[in-house]
MMTF fields as JSON, N, C-alpha, C and O atoms, coordinates in Angstrom:
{
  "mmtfVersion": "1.0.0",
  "mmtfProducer": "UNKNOWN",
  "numBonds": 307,
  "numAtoms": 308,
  "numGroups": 77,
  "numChains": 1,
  "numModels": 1,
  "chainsPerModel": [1],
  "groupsPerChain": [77],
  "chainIdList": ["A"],
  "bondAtomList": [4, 2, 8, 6, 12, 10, 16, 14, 20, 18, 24, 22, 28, 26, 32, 30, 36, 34, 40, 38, 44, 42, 48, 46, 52, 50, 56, 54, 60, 58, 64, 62, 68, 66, 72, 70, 76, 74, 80, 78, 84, 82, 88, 86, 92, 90, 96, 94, 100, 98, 104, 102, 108, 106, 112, 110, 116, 114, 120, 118, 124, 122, 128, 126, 132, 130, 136, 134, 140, 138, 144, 142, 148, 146, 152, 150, 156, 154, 160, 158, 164, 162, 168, 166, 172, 170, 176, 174, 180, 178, 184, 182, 188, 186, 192, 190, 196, 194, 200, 198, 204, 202, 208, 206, 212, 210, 216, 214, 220, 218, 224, 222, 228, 226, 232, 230, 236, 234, 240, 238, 244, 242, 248, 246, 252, 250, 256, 254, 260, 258, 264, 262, 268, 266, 272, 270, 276, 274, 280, 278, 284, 282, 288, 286, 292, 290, 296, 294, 300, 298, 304, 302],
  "bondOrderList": [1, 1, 1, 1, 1, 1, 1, 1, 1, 1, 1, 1, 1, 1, 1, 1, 1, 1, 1, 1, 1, 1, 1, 1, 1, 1, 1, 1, 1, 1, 1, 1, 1, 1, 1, 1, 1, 1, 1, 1, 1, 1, 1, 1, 1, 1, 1, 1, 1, 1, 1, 1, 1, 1, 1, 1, 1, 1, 1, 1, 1, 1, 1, 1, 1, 1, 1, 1, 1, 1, 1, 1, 1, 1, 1, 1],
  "groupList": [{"groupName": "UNK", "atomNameList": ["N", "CA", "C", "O"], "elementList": ["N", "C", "C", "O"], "formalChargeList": [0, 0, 0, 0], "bondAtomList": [1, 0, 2, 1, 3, 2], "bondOrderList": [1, 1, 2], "singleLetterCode": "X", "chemCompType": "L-PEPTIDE LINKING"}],
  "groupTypeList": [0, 0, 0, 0, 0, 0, 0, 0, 0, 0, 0, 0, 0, 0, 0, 0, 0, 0, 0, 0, 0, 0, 0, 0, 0, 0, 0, 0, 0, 0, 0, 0, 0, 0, 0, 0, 0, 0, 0, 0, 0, 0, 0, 0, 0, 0, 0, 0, 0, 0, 0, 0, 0, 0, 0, 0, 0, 0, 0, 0, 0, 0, 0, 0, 0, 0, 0, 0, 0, 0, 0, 0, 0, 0, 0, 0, 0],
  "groupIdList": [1, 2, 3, 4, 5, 6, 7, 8, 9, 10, 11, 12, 13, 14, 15, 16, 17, 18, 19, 20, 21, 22, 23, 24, 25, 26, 27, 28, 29, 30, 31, 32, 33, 34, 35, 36, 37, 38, 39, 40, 41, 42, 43, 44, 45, 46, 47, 48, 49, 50, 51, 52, 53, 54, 55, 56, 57, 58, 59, 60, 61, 62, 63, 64, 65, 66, 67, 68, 69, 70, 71, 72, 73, 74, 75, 76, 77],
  "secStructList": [7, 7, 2, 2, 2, 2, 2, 2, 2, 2, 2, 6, 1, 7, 2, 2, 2, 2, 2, 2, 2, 0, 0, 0, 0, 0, 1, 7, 7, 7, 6, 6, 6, 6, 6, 6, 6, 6, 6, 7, 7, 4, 4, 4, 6, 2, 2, 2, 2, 2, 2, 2, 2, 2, 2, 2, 2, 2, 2, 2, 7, 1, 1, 1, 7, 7, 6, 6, 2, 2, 2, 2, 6, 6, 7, 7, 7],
  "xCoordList": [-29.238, -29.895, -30.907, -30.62, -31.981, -32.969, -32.57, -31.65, -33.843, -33.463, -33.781, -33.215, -35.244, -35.492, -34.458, -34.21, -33.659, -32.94, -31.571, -31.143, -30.9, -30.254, -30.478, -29.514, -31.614, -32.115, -31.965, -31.532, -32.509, -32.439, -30.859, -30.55, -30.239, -28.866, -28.173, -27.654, -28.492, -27.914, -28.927, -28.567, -29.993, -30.625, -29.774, -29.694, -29.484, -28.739, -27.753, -27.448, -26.927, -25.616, -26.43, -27.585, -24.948, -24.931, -25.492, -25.198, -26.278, -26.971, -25.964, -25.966, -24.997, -23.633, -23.014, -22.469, -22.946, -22.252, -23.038, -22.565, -24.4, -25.724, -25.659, -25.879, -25.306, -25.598, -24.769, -25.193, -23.264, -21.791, -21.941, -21.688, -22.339, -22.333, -23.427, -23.365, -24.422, -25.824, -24.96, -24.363, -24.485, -23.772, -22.978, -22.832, -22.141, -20.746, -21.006, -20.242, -22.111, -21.975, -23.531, -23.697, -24.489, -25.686, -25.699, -26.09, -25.475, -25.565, -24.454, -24.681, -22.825, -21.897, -21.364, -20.844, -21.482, -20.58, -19.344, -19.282, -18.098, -17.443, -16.93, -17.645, -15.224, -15.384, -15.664, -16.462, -15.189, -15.157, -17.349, -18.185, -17.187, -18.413, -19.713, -20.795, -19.198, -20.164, -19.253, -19.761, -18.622, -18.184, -18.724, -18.97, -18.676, -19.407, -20.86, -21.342, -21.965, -23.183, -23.536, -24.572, -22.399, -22.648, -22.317, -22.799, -21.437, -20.989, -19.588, -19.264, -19.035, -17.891, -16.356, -16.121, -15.623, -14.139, -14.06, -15.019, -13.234, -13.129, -12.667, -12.984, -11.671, -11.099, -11.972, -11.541, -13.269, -14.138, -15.255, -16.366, -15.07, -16.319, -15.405, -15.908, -14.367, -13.709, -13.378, -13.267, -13.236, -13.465, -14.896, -15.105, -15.854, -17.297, -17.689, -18.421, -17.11, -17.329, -16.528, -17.176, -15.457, -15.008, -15.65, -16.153, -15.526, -16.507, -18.206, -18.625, -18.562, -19.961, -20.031, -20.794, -18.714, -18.855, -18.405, -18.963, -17.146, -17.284, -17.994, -17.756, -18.942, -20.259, -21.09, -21.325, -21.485, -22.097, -21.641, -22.328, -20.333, -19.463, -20.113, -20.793, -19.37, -20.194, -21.25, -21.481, -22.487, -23.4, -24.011, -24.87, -23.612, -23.836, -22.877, -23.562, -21.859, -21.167, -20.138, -19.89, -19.28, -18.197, -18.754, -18.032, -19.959, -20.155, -20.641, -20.118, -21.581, -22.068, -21.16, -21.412, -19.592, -19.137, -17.925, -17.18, -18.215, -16.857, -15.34, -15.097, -14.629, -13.42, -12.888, -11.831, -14.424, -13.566, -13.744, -12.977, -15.135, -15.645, -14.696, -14.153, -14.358, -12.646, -11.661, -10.859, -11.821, -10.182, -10.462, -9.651, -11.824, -11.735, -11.825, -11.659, -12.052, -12.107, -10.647, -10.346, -9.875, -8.271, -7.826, -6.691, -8.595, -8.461, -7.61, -7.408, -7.33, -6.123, -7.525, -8.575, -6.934, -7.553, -7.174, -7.893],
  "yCoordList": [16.111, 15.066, 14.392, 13.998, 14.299, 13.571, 12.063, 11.44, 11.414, 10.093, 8.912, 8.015, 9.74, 9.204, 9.114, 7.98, 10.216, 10.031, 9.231, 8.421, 9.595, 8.72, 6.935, 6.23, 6.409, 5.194, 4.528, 3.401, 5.659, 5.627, 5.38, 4.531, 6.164, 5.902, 4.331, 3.536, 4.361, 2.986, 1.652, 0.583, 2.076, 0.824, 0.585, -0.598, 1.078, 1.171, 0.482, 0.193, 0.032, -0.238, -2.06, -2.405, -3.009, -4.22, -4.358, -3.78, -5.249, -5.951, -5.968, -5.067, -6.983, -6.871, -5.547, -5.361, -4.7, -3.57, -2.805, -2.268, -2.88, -2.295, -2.449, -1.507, -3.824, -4.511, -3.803, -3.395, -3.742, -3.594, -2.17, -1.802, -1.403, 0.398, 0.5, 1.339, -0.504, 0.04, -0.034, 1.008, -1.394, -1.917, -1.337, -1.357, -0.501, 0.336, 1.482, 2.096, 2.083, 3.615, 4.123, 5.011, 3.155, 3.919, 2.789, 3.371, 1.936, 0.882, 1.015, 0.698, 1.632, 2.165, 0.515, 0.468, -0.612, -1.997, -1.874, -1.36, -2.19, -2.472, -3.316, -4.314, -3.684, -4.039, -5.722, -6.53, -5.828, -7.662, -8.146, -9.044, -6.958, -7.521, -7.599, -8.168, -6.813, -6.662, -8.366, -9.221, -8.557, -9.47, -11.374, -12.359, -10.975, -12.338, -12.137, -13.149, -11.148, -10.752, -11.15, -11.718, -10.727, -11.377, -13.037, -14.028, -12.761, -14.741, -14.495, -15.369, -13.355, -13.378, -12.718, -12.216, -13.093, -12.718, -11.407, -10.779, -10.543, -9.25, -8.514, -7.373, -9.419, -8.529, -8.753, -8.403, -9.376, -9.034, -8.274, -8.306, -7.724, -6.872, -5.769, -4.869, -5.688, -3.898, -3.668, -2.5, -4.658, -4.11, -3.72, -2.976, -4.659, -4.356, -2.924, -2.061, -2.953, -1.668, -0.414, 0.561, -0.637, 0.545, 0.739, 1.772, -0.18, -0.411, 0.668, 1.772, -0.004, 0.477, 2.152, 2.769, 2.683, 3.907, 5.081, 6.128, 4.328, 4.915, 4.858, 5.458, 3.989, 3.742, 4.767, 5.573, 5.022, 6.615, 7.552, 8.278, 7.686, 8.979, 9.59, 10.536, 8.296, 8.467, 8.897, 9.697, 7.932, 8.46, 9.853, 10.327, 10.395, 11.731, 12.731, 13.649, 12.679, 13.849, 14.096, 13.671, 14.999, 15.687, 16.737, 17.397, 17.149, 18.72, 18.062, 18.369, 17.224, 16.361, 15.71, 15.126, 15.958, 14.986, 16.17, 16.919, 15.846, 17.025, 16.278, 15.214, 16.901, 16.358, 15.522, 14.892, 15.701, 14.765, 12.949, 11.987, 13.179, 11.842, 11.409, 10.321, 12.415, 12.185, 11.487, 10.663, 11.959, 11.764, 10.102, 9.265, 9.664, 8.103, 7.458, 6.238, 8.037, 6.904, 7.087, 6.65, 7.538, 7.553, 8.621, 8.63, 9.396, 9.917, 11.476, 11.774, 12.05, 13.296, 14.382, 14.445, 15.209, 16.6, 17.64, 18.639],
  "zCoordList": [7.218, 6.474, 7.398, 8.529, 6.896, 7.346, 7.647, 7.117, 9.028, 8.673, 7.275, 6.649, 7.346, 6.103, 5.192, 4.784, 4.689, 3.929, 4.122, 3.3, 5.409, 5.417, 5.399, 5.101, 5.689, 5.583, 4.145, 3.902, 3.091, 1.936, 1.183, 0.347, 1.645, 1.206, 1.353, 0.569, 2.899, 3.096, 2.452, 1.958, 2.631, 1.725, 0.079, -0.254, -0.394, -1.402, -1.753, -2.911, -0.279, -0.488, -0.392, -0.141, -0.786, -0.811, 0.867, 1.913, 0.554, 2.045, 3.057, 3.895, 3.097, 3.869, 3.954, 5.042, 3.236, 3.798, 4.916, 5.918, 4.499, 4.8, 6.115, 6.877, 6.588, 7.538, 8.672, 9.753, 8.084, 8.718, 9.133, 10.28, 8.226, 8.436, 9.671, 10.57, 9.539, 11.113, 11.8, 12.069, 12.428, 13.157, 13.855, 15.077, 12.621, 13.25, 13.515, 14.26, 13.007, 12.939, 13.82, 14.656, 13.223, 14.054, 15.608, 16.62, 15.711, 16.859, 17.881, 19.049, 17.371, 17.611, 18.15, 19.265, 17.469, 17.892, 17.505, 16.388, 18.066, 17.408, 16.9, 16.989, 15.902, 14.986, 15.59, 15.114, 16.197, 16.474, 17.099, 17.001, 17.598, 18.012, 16.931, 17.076, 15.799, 14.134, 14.148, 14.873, 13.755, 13.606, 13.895, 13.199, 15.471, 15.909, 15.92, 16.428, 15.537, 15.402, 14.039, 13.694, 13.187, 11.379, 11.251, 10.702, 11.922, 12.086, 10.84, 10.036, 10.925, 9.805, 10.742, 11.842, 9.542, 10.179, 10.724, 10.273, 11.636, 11.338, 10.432, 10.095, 9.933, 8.676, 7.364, 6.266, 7.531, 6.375, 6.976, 6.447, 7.842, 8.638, 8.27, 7.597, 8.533, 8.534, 6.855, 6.482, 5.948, 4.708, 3.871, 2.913, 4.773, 4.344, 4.885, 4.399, 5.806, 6.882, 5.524, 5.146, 5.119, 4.63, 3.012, 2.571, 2.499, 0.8, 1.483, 1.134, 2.18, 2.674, 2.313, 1.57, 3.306, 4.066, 2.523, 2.196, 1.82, 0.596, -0.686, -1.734, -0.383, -1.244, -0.656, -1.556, 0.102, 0.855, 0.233, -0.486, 0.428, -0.096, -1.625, -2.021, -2.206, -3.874, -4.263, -5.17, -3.012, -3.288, -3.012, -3.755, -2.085, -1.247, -2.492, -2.943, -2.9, -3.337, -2.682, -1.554, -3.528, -2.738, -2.229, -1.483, -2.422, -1.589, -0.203, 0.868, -0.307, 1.24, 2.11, 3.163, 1.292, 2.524, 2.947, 2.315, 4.504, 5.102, 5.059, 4.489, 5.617, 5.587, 6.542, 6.581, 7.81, 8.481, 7.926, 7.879, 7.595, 6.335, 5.794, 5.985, 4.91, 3.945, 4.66, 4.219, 5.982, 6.569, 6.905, 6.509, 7.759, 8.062, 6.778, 6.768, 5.721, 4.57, 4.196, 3.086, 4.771, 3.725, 2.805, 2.33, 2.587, 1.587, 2.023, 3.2, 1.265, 1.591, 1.708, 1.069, 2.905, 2.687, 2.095, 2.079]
}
């Protein structure tokens, strides 16, 4: 996937999730430090963080997403 495209995807999601997924995934912060950077709890950074990441999912497909995707979102392989 392109970046373009991936940019596109995440523009998509709720601003706050938007925010939480750079943060965690392309910036590689973790969770406390998304945290005091948003000015929010951690445990509303790691649920924004997970809503975000399966809002991707949805949007991408089940053929776009591998299993290891599957596996950090919870889901059974």
């Amino acid at each position: 996937m392109s970046a373009e495209a991936a940019q596109a995807l995440v523009a998509r999601l709720p601003r706050a999730q938007a925010e939480v997924v750079l943060l965690r995934h392309v910036v590689c912060l973790d969770e406390s430090a998304v945290a005091r950077v948003m000015g929010r709890p951690s445990a509303v950074v790691r649920v924004l963080a997970r809503r975000g990441v399966r809002s991707l999912a949805r949007l991408l497909g089940p053929d776009d997403v591998t299993h290891d995707v599957a596996g950090t979102l919870g889901e059974s392989r």
